[in-house]
ROMI-369815 format. One record per residue: z, y, x of N, C-alpha, C, O, CB in turn. Coordinates in Angstrom, 3 decimals. Glycine has a CB too. Layout:
! residues N
n_Z|n_Y|n_X|ca_Z|ca_Y|ca_X|c_Z|c_Y|c_X|o_Z|o_Y|o_X|cb_Z|cb_Y|cb_X
Z|Y|X|Z|Y|X|Z|Y|X|Z|Y|X|Z|Y|X .
...
This chain:
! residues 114
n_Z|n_Y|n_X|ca_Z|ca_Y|ca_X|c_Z|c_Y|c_X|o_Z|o_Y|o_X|cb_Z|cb_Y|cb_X
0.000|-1.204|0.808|0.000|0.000|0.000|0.000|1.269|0.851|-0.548|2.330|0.553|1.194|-0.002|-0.919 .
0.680|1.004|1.926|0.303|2.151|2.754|-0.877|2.594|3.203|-1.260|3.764|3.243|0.812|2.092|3.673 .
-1.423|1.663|3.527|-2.829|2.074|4.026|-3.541|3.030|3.184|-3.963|4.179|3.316|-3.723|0.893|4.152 .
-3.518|1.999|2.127|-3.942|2.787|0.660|-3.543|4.425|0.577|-4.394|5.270|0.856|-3.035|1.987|-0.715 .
-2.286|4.771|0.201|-2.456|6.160|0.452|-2.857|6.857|1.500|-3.698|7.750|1.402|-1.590|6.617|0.284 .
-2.069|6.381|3.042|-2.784|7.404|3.747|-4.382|7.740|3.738|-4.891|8.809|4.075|-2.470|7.145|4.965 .
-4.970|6.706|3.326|-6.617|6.610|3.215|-7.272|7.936|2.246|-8.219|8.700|2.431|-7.059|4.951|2.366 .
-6.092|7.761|0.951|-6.272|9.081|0.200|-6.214|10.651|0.621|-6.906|11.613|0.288|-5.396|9.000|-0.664 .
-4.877|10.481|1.663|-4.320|11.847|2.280|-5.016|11.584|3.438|-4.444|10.902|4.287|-2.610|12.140|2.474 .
-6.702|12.184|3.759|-6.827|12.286|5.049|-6.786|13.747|5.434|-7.140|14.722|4.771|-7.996|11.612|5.465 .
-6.150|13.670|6.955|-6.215|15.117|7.340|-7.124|15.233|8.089|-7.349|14.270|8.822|-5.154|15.701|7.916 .
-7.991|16.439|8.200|-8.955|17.262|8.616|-8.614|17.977|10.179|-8.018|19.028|10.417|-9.112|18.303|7.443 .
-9.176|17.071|11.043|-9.052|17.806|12.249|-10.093|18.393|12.822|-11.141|17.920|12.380|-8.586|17.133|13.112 .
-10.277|19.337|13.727|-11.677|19.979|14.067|-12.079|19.040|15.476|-11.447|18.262|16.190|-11.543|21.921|14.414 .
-13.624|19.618|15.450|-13.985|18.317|16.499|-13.875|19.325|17.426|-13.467|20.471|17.240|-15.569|17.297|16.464 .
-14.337|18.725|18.617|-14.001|19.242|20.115|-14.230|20.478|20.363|-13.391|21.270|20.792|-14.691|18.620|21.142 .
-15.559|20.759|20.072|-16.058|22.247|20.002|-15.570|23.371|18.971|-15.615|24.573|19.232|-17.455|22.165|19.770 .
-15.200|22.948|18.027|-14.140|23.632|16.795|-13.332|23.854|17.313|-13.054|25.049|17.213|-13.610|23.001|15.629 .
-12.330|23.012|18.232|-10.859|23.499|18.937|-11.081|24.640|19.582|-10.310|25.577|19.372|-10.189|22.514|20.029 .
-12.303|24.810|20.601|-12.067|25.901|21.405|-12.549|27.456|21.206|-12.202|28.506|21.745|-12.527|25.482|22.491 .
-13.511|27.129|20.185|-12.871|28.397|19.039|-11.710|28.800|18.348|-11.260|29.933|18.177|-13.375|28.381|18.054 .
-11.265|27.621|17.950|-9.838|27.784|17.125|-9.152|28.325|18.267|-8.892|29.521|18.137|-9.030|26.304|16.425 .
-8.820|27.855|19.235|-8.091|28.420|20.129|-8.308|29.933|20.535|-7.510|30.852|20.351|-8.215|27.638|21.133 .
-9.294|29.985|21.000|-10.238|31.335|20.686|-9.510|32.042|19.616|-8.371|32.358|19.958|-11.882|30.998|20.125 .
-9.775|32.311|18.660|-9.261|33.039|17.362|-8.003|33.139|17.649|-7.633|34.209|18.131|-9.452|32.362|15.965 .
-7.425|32.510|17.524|-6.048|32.295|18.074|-5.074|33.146|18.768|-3.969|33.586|18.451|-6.152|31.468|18.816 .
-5.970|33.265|20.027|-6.145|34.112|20.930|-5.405|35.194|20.374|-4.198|35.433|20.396|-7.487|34.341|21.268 .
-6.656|35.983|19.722|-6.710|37.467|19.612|-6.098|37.457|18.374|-6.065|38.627|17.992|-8.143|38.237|19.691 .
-5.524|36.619|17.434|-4.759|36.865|16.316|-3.396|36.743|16.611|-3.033|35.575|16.752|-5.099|36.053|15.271 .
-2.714|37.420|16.719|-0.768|37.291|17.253|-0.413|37.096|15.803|0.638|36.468|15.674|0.315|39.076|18.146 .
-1.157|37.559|14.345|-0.025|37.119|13.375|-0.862|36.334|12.852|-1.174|36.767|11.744|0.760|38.112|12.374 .
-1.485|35.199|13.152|-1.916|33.913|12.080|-1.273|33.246|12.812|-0.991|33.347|14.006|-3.473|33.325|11.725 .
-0.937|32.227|11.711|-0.221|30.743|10.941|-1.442|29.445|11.232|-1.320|28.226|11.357|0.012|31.029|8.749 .
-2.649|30.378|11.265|-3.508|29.005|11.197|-5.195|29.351|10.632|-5.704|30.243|9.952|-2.619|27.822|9.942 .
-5.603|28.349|11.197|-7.359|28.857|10.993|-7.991|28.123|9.716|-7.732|26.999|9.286|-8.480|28.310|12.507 .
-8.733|28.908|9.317|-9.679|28.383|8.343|-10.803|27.965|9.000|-11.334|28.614|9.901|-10.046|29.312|7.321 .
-11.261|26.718|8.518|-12.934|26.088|9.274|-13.379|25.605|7.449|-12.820|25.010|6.528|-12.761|24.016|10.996 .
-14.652|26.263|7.681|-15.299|25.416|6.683|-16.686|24.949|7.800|-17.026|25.600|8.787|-15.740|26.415|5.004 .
-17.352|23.605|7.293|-18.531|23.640|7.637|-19.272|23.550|6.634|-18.947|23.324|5.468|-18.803|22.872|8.451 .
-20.520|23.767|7.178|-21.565|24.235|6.052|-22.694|22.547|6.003|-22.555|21.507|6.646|-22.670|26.124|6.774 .
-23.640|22.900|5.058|-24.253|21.598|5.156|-25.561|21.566|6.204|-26.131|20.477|6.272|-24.686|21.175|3.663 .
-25.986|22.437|6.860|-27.013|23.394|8.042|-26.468|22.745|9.100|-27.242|22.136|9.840|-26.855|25.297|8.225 .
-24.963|22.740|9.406|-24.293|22.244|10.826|-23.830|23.511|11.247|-23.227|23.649|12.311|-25.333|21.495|12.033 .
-24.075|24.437|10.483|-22.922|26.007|10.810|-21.726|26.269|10.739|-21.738|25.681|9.658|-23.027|27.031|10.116 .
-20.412|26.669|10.869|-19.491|26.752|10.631|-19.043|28.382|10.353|-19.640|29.384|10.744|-18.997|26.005|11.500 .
-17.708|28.296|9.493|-17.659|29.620|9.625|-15.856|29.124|9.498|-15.345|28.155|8.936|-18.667|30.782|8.362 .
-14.972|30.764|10.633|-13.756|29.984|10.596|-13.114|31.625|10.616|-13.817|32.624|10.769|-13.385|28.625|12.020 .
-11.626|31.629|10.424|-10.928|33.071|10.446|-9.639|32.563|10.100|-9.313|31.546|9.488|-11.513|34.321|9.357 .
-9.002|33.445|10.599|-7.544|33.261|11.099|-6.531|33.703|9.960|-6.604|34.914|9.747|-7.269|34.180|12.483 .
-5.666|33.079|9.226|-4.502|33.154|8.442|-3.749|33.686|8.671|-3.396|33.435|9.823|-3.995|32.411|8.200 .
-2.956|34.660|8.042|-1.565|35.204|8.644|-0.361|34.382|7.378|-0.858|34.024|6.310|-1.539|37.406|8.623 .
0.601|34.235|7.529|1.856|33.506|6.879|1.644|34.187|4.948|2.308|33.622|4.078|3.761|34.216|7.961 .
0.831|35.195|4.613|0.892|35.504|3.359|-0.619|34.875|2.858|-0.964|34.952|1.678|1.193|37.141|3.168 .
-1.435|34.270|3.862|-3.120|33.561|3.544|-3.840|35.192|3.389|-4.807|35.245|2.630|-3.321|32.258|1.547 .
-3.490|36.261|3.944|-4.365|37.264|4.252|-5.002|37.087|5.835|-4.371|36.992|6.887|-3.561|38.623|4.033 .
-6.638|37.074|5.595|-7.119|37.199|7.004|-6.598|37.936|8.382|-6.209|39.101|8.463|-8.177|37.686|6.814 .
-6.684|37.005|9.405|-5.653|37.909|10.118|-6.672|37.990|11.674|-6.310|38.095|12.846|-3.730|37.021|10.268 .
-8.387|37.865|10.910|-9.135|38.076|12.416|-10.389|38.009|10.939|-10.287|37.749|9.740|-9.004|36.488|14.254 .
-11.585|38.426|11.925|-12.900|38.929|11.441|-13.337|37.084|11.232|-13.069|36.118|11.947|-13.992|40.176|12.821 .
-13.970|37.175|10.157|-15.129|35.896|9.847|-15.889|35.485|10.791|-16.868|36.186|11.047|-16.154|36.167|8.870 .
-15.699|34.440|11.451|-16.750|33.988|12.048|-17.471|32.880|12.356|-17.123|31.723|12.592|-16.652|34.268|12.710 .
-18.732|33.513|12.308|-19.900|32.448|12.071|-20.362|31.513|13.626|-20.050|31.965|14.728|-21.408|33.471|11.445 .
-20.958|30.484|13.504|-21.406|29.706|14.624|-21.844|28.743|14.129|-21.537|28.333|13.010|-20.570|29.368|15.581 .
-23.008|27.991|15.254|-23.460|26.386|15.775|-23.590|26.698|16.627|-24.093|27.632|17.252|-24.538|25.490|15.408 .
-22.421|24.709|16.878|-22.453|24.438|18.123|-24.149|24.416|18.799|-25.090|24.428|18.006|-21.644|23.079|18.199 .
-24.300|24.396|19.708|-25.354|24.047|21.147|-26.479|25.134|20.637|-27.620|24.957|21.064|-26.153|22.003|21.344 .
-26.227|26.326|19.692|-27.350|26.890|19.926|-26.993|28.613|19.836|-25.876|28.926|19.424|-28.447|26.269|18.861 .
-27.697|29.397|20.122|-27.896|30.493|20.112|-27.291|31.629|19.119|-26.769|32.729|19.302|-28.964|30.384|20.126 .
-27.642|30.761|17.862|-27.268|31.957|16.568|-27.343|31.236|15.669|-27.852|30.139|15.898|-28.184|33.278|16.213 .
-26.887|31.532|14.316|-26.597|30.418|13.483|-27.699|30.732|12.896|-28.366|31.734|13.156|-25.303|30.249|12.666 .
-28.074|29.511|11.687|-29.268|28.813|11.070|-29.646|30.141|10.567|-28.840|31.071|10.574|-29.059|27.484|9.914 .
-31.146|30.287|10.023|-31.765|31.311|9.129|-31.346|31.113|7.788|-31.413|32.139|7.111|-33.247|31.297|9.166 .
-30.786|29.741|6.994|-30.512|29.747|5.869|-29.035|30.693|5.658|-28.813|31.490|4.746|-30.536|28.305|5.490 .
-28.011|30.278|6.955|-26.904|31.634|7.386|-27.198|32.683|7.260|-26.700|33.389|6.383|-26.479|31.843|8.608 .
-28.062|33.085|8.069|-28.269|34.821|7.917|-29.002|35.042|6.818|-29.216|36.243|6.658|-29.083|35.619|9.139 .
-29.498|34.307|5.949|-30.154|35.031|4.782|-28.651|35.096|3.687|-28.401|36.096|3.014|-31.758|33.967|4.052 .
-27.795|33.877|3.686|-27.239|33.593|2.307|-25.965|33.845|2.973|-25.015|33.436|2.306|-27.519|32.055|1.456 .
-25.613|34.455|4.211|-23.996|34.474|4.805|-23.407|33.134|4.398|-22.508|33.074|3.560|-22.937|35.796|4.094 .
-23.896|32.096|4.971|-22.979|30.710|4.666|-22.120|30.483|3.070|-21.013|30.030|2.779|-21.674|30.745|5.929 .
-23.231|31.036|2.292|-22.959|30.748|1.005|-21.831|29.010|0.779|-22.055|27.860|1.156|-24.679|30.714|0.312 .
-20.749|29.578|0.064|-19.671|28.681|-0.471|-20.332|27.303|-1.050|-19.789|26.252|-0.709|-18.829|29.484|-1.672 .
-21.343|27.256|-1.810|-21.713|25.726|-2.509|-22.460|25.091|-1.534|-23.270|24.268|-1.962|-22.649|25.716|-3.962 .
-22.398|25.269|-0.205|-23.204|24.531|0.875|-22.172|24.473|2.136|-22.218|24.499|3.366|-24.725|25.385|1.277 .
-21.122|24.369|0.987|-19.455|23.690|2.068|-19.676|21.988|2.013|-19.650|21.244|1.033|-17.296|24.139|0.970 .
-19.842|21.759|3.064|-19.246|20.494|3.279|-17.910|19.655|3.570|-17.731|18.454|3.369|-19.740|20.296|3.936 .
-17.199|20.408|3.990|-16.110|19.985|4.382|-14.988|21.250|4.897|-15.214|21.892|5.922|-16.514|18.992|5.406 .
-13.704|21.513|3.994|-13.217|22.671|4.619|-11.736|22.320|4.979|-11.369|21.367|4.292|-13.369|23.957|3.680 .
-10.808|22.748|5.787|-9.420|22.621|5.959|-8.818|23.904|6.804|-9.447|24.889|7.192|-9.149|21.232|6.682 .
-7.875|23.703|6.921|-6.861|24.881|7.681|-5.934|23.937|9.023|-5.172|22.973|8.948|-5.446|25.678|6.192 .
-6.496|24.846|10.329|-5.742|24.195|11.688|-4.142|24.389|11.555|-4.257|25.172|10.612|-6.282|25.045|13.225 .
-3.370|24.345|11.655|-2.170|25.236|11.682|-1.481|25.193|13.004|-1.621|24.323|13.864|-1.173|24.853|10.594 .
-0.948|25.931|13.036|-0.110|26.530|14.583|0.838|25.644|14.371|1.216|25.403|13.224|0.580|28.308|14.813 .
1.448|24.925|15.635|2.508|24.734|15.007|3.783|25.333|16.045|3.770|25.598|17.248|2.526|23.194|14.601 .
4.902|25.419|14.980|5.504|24.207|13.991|4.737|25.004|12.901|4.486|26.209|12.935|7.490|23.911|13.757 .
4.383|24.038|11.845|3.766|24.177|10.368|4.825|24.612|9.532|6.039|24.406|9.535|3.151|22.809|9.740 .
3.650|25.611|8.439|4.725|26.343|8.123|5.025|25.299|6.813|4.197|24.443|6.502|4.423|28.089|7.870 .
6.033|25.435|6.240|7.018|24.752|4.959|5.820|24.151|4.094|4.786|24.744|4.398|8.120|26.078|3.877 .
5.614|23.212|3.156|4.528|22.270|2.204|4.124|23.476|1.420|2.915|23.698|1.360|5.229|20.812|1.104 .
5.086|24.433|0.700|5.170|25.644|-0.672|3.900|26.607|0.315|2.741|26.789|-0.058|7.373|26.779|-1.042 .
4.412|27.040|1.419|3.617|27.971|1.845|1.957|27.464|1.835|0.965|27.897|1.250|4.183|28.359|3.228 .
2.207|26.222|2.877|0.776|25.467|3.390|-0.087|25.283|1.628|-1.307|25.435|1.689|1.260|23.410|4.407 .
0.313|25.075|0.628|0.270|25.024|-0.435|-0.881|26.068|-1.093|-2.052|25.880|-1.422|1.534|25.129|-0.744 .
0.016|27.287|-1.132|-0.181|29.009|-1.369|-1.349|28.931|-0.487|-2.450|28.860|-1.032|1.212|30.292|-0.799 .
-1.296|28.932|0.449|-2.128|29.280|1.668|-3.507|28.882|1.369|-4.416|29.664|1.093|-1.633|28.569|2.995 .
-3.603|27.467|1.453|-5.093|27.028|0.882|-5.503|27.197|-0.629|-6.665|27.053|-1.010|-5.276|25.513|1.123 .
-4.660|27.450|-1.291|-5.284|27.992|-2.564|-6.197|29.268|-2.551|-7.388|29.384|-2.838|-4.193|28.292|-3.470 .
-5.259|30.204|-2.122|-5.441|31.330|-1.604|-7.059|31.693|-0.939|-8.023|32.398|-1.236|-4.342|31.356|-0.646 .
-6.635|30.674|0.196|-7.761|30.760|1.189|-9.154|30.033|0.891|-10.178|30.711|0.810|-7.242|30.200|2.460 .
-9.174|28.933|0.762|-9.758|27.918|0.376|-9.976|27.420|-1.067|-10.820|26.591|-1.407|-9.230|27.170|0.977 .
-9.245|27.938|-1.725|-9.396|27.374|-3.406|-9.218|25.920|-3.421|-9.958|25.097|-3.959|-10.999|27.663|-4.166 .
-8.142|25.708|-2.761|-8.116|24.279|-2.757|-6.741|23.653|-3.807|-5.653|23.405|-3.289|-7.968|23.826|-1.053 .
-6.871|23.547|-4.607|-5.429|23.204|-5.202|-4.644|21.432|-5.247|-4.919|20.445|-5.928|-5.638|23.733|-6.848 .
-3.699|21.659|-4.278|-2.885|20.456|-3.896|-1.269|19.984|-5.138|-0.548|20.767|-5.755|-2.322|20.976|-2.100 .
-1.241|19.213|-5.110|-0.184|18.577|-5.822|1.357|18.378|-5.092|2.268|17.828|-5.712|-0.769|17.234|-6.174 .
């Protein structure tokens, strides 16, 4: 039975090249809690930094990995939302409390958790 749930609750980690942006952002944000990554269905990403109330706490930003500038379907539609593939939040840790992490991706992400 365990298996079983954790299989349900998977968590979302960023791949290799995601980290060192995240870290990046990171960086230059002293008051985020934690990053937003969505990827897109192109292979673009777009990611920005959380502060503890889920107000942006760094500029939007866009990328693909191994190339130059992100896709033309990006720059025409700004990584339009219904061509999310997959989205989550990095968090700093220590993580903040379940209530907040909660708030946070609603907020941020429109994600509503139980």
């Amino acid at each position: 039975m365990k298996k079983k749930a954790k299989k349900n609750k998977k968590k979302w980690t960023p791949e290799k090249a995601e980290e060192a942006m995240i870290l990046g952002i990171l960086e230059g944000s002293p008051d985020a809690i934690g990053v937003a990554v969505v990827r897109l269905n192109c292979g673009c990403r777009k990611m920005a930094a959380v502060d503890k109330d889920g107000e942006p706490a760094s500029k939007v930003i866009m990328y693909r990995d191994r190339a130059d500038s992100i896709c033309d379907k990006c720059k025409e539609d700004n990584g339009a939302f219904m061509r999310t593939t997959e989205q989550f939040i990095y968090w700093v840790s220590p993580e903040p409390e379940t209530a907040t992490k909660k708030m946070i991706k609603e907020k941020v992400l429109g994600i509503r958790t139980q």
